[in-house]
C-alpha positions in Angstrom: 29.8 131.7 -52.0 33.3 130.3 -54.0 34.2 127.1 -54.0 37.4 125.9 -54.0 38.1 123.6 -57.3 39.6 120.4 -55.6 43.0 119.5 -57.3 43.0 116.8 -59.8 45.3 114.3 -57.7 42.6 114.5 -54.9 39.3 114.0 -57.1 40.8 111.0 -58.4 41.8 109.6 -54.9 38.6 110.4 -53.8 35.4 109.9 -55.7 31.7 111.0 -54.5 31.1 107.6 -53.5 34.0 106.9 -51.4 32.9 110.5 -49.4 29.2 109.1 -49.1 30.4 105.9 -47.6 31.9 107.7 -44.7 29.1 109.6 -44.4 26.7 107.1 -41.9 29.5 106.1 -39.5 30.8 109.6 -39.3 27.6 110.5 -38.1 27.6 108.0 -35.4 31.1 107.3 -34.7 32.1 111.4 -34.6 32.4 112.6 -30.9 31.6 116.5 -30.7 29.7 119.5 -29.6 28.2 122.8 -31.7 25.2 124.5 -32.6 23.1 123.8 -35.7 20.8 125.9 -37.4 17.9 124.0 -39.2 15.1 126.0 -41.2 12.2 125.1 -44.0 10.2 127.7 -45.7 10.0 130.6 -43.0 10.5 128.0 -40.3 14.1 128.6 -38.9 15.1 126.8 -35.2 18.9 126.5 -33.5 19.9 123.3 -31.7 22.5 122.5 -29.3 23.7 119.2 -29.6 26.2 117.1 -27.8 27.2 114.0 -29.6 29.5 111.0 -28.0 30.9 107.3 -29.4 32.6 105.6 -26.8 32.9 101.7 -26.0 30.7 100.8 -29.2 28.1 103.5 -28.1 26.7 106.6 -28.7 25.4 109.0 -26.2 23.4 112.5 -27.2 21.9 115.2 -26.3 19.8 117.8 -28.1 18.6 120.8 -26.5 15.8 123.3 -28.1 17.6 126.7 -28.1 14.5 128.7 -29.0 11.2 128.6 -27.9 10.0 126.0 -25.5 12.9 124.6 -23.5 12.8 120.9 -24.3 15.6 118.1 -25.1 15.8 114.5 -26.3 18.3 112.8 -25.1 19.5 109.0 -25.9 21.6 107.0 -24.3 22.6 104.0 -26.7 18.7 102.4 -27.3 17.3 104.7 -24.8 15.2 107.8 -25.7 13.7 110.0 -23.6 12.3 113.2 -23.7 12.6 116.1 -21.4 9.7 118.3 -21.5 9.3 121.6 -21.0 8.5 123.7 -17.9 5.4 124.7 -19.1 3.1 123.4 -21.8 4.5 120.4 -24.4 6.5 120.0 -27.3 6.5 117.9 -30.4 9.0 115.5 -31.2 9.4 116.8 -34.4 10.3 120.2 -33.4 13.4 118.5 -31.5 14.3 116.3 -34.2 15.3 118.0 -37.5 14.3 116.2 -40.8 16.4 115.4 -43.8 19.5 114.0 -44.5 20.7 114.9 -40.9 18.7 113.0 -38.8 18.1 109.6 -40.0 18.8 109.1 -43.9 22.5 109.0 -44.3 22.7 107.1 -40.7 21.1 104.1 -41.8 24.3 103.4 -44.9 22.1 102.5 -47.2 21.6 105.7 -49.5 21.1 104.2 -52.9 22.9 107.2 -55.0 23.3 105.1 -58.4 20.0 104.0 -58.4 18.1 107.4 -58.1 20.5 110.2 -57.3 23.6 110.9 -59.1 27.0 111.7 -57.0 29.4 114.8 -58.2 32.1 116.6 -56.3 31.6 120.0 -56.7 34.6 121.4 -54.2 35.7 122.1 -50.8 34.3 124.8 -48.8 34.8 126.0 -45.5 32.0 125.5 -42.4 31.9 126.4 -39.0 35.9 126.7 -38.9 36.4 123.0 -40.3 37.6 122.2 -43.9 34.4 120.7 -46.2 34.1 118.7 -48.9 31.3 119.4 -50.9 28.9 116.5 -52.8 25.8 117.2 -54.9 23.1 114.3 -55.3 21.1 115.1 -58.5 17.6 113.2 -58.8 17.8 110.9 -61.6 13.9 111.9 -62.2 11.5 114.4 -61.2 9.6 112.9 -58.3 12.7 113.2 -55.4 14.5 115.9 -54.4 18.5 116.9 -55.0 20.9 117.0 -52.2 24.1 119.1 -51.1 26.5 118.3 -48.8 29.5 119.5 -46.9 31.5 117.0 -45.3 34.0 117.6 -42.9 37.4 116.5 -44.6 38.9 114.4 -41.7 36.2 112.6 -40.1 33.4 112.7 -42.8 30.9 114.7 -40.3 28.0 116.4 -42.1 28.9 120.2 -41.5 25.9 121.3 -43.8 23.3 120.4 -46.2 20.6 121.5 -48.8 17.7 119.9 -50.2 16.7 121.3 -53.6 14.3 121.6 -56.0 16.7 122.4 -59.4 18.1 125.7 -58.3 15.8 126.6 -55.3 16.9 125.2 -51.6 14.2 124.2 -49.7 15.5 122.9 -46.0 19.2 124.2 -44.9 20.9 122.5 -41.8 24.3 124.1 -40.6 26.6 123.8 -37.8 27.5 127.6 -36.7 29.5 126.4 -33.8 31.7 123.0 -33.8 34.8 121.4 -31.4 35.0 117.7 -33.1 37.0 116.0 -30.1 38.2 112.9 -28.6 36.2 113.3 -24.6 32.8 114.6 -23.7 32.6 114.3 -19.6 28.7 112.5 -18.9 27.9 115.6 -17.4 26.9 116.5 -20.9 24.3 113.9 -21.4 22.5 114.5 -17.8 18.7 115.3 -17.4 18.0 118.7 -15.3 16.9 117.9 -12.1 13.1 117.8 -11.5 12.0 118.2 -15.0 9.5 116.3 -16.5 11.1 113.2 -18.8 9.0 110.8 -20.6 10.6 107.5 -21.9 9.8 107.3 -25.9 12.1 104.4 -26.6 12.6 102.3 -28.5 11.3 104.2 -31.6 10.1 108.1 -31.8 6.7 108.4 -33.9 7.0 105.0 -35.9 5.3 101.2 -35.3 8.1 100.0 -36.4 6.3 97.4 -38.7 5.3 98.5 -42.4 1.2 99.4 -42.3 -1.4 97.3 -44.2 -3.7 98.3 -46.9 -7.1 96.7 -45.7 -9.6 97.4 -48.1 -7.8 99.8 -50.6 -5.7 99.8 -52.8 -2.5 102.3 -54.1 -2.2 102.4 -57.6 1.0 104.1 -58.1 4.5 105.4 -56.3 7.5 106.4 -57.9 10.5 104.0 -58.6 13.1 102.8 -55.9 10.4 103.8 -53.5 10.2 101.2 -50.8 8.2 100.1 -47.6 9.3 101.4 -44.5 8.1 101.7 -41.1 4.9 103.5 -40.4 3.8 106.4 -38.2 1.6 105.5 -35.2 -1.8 107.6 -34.7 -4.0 108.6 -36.5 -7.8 107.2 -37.4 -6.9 106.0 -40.4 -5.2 103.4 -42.4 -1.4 104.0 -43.4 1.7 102.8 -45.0 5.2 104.7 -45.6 7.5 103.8 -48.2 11.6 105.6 -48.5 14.1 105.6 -51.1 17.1 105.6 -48.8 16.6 109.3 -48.4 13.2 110.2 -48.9 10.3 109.1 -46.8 6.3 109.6 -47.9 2.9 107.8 -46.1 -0.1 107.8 -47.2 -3.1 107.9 -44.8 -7.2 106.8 -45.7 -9.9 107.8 -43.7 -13.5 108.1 -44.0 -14.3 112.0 -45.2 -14.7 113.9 -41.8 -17.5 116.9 -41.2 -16.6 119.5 -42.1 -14.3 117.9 -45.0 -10.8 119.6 -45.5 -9.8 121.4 -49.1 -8.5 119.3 -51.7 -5.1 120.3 -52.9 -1.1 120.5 -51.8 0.4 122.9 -49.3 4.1 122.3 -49.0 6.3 124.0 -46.1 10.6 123.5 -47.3 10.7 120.0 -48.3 7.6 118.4 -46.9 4.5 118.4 -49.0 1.1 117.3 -47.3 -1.6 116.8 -51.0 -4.9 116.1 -49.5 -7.5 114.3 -52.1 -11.2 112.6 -51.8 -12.2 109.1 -53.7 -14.8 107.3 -53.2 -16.2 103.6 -52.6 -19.8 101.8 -53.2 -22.0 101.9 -56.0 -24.6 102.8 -54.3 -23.9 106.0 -51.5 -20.7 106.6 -53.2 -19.3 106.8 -49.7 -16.1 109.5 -49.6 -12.7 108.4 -48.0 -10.0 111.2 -47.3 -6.2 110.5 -48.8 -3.8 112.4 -47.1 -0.1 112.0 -48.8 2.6 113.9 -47.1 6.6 113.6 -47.4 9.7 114.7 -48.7 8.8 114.5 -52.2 7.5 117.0 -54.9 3.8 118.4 -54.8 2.7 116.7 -58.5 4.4 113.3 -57.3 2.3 113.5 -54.0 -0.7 114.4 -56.0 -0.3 111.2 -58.1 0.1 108.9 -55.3 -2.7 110.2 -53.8 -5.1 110.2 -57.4 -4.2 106.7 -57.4 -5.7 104.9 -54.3 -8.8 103.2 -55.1 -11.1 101.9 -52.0 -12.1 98.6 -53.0 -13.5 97.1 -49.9 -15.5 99.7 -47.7 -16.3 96.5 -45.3 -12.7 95.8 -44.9 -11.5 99.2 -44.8 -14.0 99.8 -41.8 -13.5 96.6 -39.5 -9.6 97.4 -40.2 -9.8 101.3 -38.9 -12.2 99.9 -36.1 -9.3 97.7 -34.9 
């Protein structure tokens, strides 16, 4: 692929930053339709997706286009999913990770803090003109960004997250009519199927989790809390960067235990590692790390939690 070197008088009206501001409320504010591709690793799934602002509101609908047939669609606060005809699906095989789905949405990408901004070019994508931004990490614990941004609106056309040269997720639009109307009939549940109400949140508590009994040593810079995945038998926190999202879970050691180690499918890294607590049985707790961020930073999180209060750590997972 060739970009296009963007002329001088344009770089210097518009700077990296200026296309990153537009990028949250083009997301939300952007009426259109299309197709998306998303894949990590050997993991590749299509989306349809219908997408609406109107009155101060947005309106969506996402549809599974291969495998089981399920959707999630949201209707300002409202969120519900629409299962499938047969069997179940998991949220997170309807709702694609990275920068697409939640990072850039929320305006608050802190690129001079840990990523650094360049124009690289412009580009074309799914028949609309692209701008093209690179977000280097300014360490080696988070991941690098590419993006191609639509030149009118701002939309997110495509995107890469890297690891130096190597591109680990890919989302791109195939198929794309950015417009003014989208009739209701394209936010409507199927008749009869099977629809279960997940607002107001998908997956997350909503409150940043508590570490009862343990401590964690260590997490990389500009690494913040953030709201924390429900479930679970164990004890867990999250923490983000504006763009990145890790939690780490503590649990007593299960029967039989799981391998030590880091397994990693596009982005997403999952580093599994055993401590223990009590001078006298040495009891073993497991600490599961998983997230957007690179195997040896996951591994170092994880090395660091120290269990420092098996009593509290027990009365706090029998809650």
């Amino acid at each position: 692929m060739v970009l296009a070197m963007v002329p001088a008088q344009a770089a210097a009206r518009e700077t990296a930053e200026s296309w990153l501001l537009k990028l949250g409320p083009a997301l939300n504010m952007t009426t259109y339709r299309g197709v998306f591709v998303y894949s990590r690793g050997d993991q590749v799934s299509s989306m349809m997706i219908a997408h609406r602002y109107r009155d101060g509101q947005v309106d969506e609908r996402l549809v599974v286009q291969d495998g089981a047939n399920g959707e999630i669609i949201r209707r300002g606060s409202r969120v519900v999913c629409v299962l499938p005809e047969h069997g179940r699906i998991h949220l997170d095989q309807v709702i694609p990770s990275g920068p697409f789905a939640e990072a850039f949405a929320s305006q608050q990408v802190p690129v001079g803090a840990w990523y650094q901004p360049e124009l690289l070019g412009e580009d074309r994508i799914a028949g609309y003109p692209a701008v093209v931004i690179a977000l280097q990490p300014r360490d080696d614990h988070r991941y690098g960004y590419r993006l191609w941004m639509e030149k009118d609106t701002g939309l997110l056309l495509k995107s890469h997250v890297r690891q130096q040269d190597e591109v680990l997720e890919r989302f791109q639009f195939t198929t794309l009519e950015i417009t003014d109307y989208l009739p209701d009939s394209e936010f409507e549940v199927n008749v009869g199927a099977e629809v279960k109400d997940i607002t107001p949140v998908l997956n997350l508590s909503g409150e940043h989790g508590g570490m009862d009994g343990w401590d964690l040593g260590w997490r990389p810079d500009g690494f913040m809390p953030a709201a924390t995945p429900r479930g679970g038998r164990g004890q867990a926190v999250s923490f983000s960067d504006g763009l990145a999202t890790f939690s780490v879970f503590v649990e007593p050691a299960g029967t039989p235990e799981m391998p030590q180690g880091a397994s990693r499918i596009g982005a997403t890294t999952l580093y599994m590692h055993y401590t223990e607590a009590g001078e006298a049985d040495r009891e073993r707790f497991l600490v599961t790390v998983v997230g957007e961020i690179p195997p040896h930073t996951a591994m170092q999180v994880a090395q660091s939690v120290t269990v420092d209060d098996r009593n509290a750590l027990a009365r706090a997972l029998a809650d």
